[in-house]
ROTOR-186595 format. One record per atom (N, C-alpha, C): residue number from 0; atom name; x, y, z. Coordinates in pm, whole numbers. Layout:
NUM CA X Y Z .
...
***
This chain:
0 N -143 1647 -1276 .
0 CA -15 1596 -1230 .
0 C 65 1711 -1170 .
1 N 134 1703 -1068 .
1 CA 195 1780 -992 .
1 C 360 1796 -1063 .
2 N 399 1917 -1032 .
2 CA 539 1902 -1110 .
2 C 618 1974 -981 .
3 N 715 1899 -980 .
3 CA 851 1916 -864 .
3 C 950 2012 -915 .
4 N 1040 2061 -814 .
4 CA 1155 2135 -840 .
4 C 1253 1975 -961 .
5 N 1377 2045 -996 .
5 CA 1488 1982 -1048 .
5 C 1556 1934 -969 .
6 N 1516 1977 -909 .
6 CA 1639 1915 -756 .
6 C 1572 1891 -619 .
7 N 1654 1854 -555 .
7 CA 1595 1835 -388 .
7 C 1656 1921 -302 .
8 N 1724 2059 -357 .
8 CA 1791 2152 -266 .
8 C 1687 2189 -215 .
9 N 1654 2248 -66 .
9 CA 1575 2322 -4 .
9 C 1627 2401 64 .
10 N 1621 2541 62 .
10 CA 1663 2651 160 .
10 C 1689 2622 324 .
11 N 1577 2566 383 .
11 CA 1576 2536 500 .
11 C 1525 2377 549 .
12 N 1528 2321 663 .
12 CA 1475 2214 669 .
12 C 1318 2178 688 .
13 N 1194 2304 695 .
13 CA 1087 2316 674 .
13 C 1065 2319 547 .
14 N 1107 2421 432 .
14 CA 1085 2367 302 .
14 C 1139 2247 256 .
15 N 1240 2168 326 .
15 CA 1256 1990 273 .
15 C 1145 1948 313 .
16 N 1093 1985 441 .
16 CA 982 1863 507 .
16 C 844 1878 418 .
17 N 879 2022 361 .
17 CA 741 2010 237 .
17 C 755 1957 142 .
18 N 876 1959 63 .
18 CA 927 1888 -28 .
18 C 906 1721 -38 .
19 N 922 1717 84 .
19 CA 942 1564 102 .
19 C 778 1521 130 .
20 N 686 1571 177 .
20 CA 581 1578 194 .
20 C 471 1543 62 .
21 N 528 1704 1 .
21 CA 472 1668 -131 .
21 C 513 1509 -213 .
22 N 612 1474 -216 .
22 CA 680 1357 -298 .
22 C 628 1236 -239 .
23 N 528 1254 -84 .
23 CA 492 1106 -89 .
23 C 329 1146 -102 .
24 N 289 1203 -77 .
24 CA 123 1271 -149 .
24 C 139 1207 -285 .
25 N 248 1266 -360 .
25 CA 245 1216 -486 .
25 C 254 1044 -539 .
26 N 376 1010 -455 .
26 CA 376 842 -466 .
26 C 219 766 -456 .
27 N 176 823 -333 .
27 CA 85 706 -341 .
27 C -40 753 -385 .
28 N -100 911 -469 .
28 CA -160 918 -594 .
28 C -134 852 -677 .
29 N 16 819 -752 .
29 CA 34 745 -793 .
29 C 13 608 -785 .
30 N 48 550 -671 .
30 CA 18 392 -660 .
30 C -160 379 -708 .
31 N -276 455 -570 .
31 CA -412 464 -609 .
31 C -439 449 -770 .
32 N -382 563 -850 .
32 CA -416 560 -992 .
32 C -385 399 -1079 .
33 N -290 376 -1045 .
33 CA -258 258 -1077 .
33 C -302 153 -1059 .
34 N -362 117 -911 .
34 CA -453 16 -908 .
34 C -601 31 -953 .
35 N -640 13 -1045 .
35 CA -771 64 -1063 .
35 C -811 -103 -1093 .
36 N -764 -157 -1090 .
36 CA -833 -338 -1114 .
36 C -881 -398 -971 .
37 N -951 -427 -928 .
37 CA -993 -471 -832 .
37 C -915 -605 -780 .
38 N -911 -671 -851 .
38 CA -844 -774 -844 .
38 C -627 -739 -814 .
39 N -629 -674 -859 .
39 CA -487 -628 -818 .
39 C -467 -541 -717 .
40 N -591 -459 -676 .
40 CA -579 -382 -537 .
40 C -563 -475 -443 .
41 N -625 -581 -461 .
41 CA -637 -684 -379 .
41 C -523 -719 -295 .
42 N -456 -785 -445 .
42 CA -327 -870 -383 .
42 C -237 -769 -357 .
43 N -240 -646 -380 .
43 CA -122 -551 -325 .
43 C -119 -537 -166 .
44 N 9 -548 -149 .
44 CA 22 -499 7 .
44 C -71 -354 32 .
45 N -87 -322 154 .
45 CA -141 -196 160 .
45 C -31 -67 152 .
46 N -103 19 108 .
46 CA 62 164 74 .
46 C 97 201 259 .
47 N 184 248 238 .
47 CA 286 294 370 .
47 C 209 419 411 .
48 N 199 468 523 .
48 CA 131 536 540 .
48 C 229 662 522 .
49 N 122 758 470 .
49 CA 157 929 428 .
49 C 292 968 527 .
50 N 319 954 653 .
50 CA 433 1016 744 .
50 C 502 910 729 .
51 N 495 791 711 .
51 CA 594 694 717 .
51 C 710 709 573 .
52 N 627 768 449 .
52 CA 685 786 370 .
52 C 721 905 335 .
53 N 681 1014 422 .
53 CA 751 1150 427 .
53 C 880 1122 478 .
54 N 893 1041 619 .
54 CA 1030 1113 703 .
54 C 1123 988 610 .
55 N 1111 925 525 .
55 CA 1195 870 419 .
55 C 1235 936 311 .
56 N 1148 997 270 .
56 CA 1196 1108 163 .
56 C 1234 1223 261 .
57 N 1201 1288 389 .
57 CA 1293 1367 421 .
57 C 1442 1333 458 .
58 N 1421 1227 489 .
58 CA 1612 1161 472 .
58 C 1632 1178 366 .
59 N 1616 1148 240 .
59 CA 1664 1184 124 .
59 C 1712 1328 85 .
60 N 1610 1418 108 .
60 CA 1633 1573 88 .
60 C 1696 1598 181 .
61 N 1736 1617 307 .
61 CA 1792 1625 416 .
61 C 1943 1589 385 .
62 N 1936 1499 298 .
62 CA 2118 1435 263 .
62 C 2156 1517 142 .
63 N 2091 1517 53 .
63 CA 2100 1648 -38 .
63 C 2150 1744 8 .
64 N 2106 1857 80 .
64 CA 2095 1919 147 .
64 C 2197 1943 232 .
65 N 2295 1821 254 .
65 CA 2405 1762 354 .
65 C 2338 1864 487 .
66 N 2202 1793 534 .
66 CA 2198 1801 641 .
66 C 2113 1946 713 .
67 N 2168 2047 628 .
67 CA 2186 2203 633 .
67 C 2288 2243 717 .
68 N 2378 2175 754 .
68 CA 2485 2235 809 .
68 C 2591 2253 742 .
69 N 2566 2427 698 .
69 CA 2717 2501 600 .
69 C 2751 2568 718 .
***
């Protein structure tokens, strides 16, 4: 299992985009692990794809962040 910062501060907006990167790598390890029933992989929608759910979590860290404009 992967372990994250405490926070979603990032120095710059390349370490958010890793940040945020890492956090959807992780989601949908997570989801995979979870479906392990065949029958429930099934009926699940399919997961969002890896960039689709990065530049969502980089909005998130990015707002944290307010943006990076101090």
């Amino acid at each position: 299992m992967k372990h994250f910062p405490n926070s979603l501060r990032a120095a710059t907006p390349v370490d958010g985009h890793a940040l945020a990167r890492q956090m959807a790598e992780f989601a949908l390890a997570e989801r995979s692990a979870s479906q392990r029933d065949m029958a429930a992989h099934l009926s699940a929608p399919p997961p969002a794809p890896v960039e689709t759910l990065t530049a969502i979590y980089f909005q998130t860290v990015a707002t944290a962040n307010a943006g990076w404009q101090r």
